[in-house]
PDB file of N, CA, C and O in Angstrom, chain B, residues numbered from 101:
ATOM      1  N   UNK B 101     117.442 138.824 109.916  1.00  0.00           N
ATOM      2  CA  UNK B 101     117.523 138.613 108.481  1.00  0.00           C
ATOM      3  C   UNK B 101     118.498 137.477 108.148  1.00  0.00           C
ATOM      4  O   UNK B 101     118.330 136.643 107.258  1.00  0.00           O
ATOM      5  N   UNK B 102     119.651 137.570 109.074  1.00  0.00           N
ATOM      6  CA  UNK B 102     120.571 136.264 108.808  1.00  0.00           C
ATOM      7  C   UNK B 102     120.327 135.076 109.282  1.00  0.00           C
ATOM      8  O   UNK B 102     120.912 134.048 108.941  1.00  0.00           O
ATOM      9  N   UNK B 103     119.393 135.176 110.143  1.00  0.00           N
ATOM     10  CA  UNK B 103     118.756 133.463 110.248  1.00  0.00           C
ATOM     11  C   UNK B 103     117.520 133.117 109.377  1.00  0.00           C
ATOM     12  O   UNK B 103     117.292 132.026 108.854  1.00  0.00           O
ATOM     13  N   UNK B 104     116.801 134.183 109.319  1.00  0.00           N
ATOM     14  CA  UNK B 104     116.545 133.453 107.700  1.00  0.00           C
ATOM     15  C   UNK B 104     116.760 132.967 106.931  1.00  0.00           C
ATOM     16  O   UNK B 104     116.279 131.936 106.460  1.00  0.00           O
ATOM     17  N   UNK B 105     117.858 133.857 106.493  1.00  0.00           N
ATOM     18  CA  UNK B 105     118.951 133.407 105.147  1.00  0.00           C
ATOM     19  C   UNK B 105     119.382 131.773 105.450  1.00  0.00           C
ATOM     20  O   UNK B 105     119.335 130.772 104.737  1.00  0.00           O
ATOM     21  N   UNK B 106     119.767 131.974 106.680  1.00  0.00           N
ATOM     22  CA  UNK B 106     120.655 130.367 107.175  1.00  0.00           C
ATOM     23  C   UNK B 106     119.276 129.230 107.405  1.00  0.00           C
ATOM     24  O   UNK B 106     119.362 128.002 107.394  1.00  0.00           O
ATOM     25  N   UNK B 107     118.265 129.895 107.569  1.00  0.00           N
ATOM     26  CA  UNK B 107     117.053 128.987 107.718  1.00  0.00           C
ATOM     27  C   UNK B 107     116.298 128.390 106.121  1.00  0.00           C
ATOM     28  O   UNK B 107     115.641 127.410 105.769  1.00  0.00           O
ATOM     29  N   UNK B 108     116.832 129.585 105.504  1.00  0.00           N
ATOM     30  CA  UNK B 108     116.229 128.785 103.815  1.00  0.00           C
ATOM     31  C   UNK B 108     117.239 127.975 103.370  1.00  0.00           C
ATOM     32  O   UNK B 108     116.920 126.940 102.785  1.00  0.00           O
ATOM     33  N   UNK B 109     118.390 128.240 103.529  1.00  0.00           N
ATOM     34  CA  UNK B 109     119.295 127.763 102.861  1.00  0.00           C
ATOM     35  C   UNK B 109     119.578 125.860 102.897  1.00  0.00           C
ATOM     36  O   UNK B 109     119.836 124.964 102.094  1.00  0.00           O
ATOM     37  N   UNK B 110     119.290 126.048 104.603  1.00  0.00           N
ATOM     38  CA  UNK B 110     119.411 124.883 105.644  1.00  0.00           C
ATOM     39  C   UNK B 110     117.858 123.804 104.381  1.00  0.00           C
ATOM     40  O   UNK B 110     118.011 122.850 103.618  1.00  0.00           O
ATOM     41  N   UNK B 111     116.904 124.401 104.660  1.00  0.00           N
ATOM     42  CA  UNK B 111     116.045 123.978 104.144  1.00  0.00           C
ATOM     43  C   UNK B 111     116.459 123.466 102.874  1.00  0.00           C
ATOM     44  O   UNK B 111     116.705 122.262 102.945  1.00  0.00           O
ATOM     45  N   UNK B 112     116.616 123.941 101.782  1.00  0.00           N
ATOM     46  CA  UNK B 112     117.447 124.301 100.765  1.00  0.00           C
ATOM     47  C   UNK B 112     118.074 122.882 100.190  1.00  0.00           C
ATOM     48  O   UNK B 112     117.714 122.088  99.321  1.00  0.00           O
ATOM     49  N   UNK B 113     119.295 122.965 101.195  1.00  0.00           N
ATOM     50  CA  UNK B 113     120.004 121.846 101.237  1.00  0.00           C
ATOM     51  C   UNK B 113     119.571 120.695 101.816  1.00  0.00           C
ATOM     52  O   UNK B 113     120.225 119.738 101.402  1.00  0.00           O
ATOM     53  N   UNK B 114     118.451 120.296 102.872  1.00  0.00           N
ATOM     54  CA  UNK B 114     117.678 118.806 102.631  1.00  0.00           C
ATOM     55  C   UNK B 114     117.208 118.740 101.812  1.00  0.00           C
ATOM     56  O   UNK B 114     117.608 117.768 101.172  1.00  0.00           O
ATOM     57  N   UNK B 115     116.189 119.464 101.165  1.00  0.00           N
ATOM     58  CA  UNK B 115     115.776 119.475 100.029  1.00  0.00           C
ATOM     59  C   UNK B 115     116.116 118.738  98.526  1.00  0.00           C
ATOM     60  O   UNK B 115     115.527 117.899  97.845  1.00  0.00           O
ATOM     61  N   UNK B 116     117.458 119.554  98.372  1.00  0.00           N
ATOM     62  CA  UNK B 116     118.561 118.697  97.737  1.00  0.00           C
ATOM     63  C   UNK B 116     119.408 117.563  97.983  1.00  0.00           C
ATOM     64  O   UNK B 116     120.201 117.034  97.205  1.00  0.00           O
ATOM     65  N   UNK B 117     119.137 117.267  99.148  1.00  0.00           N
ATOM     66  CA  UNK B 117     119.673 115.889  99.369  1.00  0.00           C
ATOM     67  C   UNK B 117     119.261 115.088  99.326  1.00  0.00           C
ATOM     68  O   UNK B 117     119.803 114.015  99.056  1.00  0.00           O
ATOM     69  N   UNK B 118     117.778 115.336  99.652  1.00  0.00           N
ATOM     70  CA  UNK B 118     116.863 114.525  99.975  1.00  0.00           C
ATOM     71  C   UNK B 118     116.624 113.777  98.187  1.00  0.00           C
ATOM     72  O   UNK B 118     116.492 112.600  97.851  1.00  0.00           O
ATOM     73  N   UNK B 119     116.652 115.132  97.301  1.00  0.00           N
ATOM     74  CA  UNK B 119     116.530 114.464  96.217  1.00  0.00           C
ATOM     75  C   UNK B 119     117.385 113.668  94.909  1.00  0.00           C
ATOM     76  O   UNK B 119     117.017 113.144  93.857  1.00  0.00           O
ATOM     77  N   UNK B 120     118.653 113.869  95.546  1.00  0.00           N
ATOM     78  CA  UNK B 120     119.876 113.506  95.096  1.00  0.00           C
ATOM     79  C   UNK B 120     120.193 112.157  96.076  1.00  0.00           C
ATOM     80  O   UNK B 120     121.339 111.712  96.018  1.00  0.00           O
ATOM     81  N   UNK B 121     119.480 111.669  96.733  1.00  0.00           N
ATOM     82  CA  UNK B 121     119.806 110.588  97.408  1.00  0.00           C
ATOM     83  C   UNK B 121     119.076 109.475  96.895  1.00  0.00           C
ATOM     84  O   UNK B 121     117.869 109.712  96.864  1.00  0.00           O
ATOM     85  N   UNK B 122     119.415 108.267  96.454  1.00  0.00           N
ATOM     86  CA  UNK B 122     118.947 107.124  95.857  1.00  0.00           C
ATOM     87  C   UNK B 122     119.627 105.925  95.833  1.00  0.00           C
ATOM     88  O   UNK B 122     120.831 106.035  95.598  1.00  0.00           O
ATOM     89  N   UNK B 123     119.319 105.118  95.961  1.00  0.00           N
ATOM     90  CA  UNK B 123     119.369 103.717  96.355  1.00  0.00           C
ATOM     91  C   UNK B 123     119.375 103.089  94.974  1.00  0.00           C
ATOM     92  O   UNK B 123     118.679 103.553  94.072  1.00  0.00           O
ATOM     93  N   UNK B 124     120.350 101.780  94.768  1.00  0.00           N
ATOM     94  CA  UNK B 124     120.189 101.307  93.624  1.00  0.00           C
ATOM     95  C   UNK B 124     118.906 100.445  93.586  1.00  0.00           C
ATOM     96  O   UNK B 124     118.274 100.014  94.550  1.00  0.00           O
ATOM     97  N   UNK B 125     118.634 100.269  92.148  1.00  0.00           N
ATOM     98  CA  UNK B 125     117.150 100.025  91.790  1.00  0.00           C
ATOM     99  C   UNK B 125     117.182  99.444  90.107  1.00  0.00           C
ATOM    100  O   UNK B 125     118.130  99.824  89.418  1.00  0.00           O
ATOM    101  N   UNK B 126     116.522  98.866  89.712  1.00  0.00           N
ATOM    102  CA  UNK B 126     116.302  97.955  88.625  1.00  0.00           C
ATOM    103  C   UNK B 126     115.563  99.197  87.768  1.00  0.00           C
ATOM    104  O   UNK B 126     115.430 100.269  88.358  1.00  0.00           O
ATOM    105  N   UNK B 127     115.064  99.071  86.341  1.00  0.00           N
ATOM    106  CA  UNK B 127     114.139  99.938  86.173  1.00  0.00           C
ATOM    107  C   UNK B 127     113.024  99.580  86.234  1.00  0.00           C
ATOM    108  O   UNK B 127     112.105 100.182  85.677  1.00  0.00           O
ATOM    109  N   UNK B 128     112.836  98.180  87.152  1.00  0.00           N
ATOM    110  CA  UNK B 128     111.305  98.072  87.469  1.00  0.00           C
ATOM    111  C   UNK B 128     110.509  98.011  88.553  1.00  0.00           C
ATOM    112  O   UNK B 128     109.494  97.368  88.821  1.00  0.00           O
ATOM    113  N   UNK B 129     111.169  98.809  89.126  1.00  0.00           N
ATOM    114  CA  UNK B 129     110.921  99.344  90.583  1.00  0.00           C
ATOM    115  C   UNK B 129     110.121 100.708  91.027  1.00  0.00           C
ATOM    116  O   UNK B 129     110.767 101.742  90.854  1.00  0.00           O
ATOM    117  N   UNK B 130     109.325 100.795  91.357  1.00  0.00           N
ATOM    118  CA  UNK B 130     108.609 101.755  91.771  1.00  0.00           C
ATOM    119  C   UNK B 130     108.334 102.072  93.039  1.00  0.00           C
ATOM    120  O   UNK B 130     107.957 101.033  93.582  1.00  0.00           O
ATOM    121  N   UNK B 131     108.322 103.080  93.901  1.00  0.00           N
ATOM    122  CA  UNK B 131     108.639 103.374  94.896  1.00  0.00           C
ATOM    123  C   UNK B 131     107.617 104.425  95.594  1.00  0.00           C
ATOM    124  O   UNK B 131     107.802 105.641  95.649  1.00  0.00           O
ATOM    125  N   UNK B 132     106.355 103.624  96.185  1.00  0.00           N
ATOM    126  CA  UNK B 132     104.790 104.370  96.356  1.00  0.00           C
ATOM    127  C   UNK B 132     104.862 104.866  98.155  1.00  0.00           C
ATOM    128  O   UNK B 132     105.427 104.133  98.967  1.00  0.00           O
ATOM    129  N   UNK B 133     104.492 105.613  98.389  1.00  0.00           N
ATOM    130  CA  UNK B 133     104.657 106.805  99.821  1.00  0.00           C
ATOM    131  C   UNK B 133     103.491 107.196  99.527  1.00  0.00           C
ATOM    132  O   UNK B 133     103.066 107.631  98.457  1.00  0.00           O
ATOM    133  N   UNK B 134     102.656 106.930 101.114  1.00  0.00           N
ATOM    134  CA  UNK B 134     101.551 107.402 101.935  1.00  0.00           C
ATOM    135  C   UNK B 134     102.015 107.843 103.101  1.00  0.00           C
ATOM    136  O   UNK B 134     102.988 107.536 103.790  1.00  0.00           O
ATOM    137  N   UNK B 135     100.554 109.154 103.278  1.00  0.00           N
ATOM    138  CA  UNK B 135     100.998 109.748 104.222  1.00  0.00           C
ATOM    139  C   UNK B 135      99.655 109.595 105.111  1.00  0.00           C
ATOM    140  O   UNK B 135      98.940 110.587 105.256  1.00  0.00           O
ATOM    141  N   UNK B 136      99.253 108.173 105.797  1.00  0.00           N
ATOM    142  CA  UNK B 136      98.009 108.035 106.562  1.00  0.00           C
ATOM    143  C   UNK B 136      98.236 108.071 108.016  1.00  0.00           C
ATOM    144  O   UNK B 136      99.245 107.797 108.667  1.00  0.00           O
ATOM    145  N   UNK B 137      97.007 108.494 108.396  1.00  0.00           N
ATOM    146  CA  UNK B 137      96.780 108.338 109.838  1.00  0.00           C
ATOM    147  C   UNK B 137      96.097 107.081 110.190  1.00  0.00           C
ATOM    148  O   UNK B 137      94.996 106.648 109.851  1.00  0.00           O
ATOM    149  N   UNK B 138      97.272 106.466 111.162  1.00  0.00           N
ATOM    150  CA  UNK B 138      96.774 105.078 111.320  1.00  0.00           C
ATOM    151  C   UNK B 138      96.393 105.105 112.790  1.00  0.00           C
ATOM    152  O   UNK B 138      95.595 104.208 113.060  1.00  0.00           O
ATOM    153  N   UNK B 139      96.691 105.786 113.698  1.00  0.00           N
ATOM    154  CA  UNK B 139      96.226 105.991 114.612  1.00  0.00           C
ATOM    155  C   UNK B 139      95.737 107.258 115.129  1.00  0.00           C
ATOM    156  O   UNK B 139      95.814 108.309 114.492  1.00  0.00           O
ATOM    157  N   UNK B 140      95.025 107.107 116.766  1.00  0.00           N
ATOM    158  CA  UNK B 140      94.246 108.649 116.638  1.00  0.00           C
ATOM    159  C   UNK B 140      92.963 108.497 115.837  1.00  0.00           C
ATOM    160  O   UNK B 140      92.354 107.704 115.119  1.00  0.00           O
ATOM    161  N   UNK B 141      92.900 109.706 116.368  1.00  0.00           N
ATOM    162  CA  UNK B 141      90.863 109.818 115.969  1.00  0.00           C
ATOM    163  C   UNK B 141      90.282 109.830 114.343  1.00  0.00           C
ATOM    164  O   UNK B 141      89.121 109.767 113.937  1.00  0.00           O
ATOM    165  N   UNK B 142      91.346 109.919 113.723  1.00  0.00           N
ATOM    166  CA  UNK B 142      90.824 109.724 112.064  1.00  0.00           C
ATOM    167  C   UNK B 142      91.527 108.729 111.466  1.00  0.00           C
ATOM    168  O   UNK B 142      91.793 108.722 110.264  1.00  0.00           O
ATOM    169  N   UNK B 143      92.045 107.343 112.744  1.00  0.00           N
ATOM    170  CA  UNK B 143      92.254 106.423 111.909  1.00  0.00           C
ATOM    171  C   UNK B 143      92.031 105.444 111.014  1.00  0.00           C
ATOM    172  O   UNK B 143      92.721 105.062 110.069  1.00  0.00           O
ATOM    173  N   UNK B 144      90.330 104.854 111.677  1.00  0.00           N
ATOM    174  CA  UNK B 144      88.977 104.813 110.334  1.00  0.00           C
ATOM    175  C   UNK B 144      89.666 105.143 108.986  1.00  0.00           C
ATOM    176  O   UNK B 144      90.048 104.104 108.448  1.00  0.00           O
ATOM    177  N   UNK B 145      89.986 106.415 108.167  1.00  0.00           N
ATOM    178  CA  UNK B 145      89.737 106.717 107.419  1.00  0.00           C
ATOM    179  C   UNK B 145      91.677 106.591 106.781  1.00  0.00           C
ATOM    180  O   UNK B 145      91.882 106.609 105.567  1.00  0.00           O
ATOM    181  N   UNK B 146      92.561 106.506 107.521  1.00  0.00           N
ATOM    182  CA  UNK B 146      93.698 106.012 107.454  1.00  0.00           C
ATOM    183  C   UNK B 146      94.078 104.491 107.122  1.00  0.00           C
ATOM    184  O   UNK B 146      94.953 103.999 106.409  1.00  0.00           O
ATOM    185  N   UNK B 147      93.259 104.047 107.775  1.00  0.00           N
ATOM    186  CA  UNK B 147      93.359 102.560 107.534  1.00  0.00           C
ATOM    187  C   UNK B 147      92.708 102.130 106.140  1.00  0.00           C
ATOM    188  O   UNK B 147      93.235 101.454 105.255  1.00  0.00           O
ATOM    189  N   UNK B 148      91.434 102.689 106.166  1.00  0.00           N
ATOM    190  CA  UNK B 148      90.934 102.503 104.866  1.00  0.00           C
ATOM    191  C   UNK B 148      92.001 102.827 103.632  1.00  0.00           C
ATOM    192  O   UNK B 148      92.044 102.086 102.650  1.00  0.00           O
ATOM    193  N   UNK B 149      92.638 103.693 103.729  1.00  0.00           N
ATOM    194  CA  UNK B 149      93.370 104.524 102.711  1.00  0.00           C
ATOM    195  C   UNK B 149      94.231 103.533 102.600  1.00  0.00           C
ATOM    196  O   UNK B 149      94.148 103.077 101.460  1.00  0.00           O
ATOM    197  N   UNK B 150      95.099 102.920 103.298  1.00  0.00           N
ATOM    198  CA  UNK B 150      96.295 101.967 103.559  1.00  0.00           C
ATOM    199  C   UNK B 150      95.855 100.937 103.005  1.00  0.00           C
ATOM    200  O   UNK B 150      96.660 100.510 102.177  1.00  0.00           O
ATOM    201  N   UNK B 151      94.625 100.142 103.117  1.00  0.00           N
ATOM    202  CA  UNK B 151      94.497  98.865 102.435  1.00  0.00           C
ATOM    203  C   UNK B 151      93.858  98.989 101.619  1.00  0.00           C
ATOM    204  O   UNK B 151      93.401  97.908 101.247  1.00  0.00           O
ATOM    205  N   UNK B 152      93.443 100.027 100.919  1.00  0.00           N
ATOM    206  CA  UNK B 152      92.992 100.536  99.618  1.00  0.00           C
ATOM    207  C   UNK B 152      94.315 100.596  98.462  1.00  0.00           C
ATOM    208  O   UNK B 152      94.025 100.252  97.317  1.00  0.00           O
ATOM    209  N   UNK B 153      95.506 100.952  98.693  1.00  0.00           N
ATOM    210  CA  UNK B 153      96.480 101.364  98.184  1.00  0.00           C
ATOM    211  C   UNK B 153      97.412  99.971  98.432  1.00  0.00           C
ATOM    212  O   UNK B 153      98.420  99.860  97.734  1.00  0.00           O
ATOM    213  N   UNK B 154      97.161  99.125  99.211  1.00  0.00           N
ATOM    214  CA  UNK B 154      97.546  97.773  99.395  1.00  0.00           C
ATOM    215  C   UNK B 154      96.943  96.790  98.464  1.00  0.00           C
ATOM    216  O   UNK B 154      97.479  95.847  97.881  1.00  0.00           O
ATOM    217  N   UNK B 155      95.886  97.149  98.448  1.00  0.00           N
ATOM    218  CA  UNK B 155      94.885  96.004  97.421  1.00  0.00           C
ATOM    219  C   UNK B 155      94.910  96.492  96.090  1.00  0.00           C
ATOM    220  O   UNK B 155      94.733  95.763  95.114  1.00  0.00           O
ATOM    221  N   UNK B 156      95.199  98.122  96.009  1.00  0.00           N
ATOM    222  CA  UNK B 156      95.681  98.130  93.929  1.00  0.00           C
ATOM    223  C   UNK B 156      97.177  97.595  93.849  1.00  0.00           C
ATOM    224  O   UNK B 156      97.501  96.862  92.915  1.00  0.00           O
ATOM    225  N   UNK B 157      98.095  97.968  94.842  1.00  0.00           N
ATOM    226  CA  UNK B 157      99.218  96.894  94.365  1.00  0.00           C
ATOM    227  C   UNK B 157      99.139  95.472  93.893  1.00  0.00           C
ATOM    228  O   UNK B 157      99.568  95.058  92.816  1.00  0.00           O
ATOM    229  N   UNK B 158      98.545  94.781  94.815  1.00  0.00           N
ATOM    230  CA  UNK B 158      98.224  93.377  94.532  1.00  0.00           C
ATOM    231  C   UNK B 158      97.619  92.781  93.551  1.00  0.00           C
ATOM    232  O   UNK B 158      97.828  91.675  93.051  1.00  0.00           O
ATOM    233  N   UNK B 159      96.610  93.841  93.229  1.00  0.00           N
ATOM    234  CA  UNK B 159      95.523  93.898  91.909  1.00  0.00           C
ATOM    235  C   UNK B 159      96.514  94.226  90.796  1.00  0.00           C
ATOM    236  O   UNK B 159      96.407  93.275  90.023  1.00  0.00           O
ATOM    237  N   UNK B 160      97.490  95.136  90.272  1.00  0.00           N
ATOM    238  CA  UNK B 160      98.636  95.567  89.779  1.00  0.00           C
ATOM    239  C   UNK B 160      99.495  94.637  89.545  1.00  0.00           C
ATOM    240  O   UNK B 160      99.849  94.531  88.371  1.00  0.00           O
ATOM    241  N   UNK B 161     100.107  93.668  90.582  1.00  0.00           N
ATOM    242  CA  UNK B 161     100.690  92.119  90.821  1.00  0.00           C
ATOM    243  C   UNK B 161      99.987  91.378  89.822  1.00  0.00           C
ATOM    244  O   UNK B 161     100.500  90.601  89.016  1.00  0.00           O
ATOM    245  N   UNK B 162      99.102  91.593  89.901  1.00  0.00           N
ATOM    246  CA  UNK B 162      98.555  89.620  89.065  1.00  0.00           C
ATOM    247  C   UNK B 162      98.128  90.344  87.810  1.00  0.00           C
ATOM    248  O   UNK B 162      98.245  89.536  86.888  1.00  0.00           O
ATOM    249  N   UNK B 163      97.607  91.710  87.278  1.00  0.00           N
ATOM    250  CA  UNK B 163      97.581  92.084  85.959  1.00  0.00           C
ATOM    251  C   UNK B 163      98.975  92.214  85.306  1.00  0.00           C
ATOM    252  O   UNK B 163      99.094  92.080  84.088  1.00  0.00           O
ATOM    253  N   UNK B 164     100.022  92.473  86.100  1.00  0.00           N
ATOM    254  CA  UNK B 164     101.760  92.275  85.387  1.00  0.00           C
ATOM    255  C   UNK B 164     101.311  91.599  84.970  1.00  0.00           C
ATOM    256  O   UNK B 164     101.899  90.864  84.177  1.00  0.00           O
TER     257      UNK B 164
END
């Protein structure tokens, strides 16, 4: 029961760090995270995803 406790808690606290941690930044900064498989057997569909999400930035770029 007490490594539980110490196992949520642990959790818990990256959690909170993770989200209390920040980098200085302008307010026109935006900050986009994928989670693709670029290699391995479903990378086809990883890669696609990656330069899909590459090409609305860019597209995003020149409509600024």
């Amino acid at each position: 029961m007490n490594l539980k406790k110490f196992g949520l808690g642990l959790v818990s606290a990256a959690i909170l760090a993770g989200c209390s941690a920040g980098g200085a930044s302008n307010g026109n900064t935006v900050k986009l995270g994928g989670n693709f498989e670029l290699t391995g057997n479903v990378a086809a569909y990883g890669s696609a995803m990656d330069n899909a999400v590459k090409l609305a930035v860019e597209q995003k770029k020149v409509n600024y």
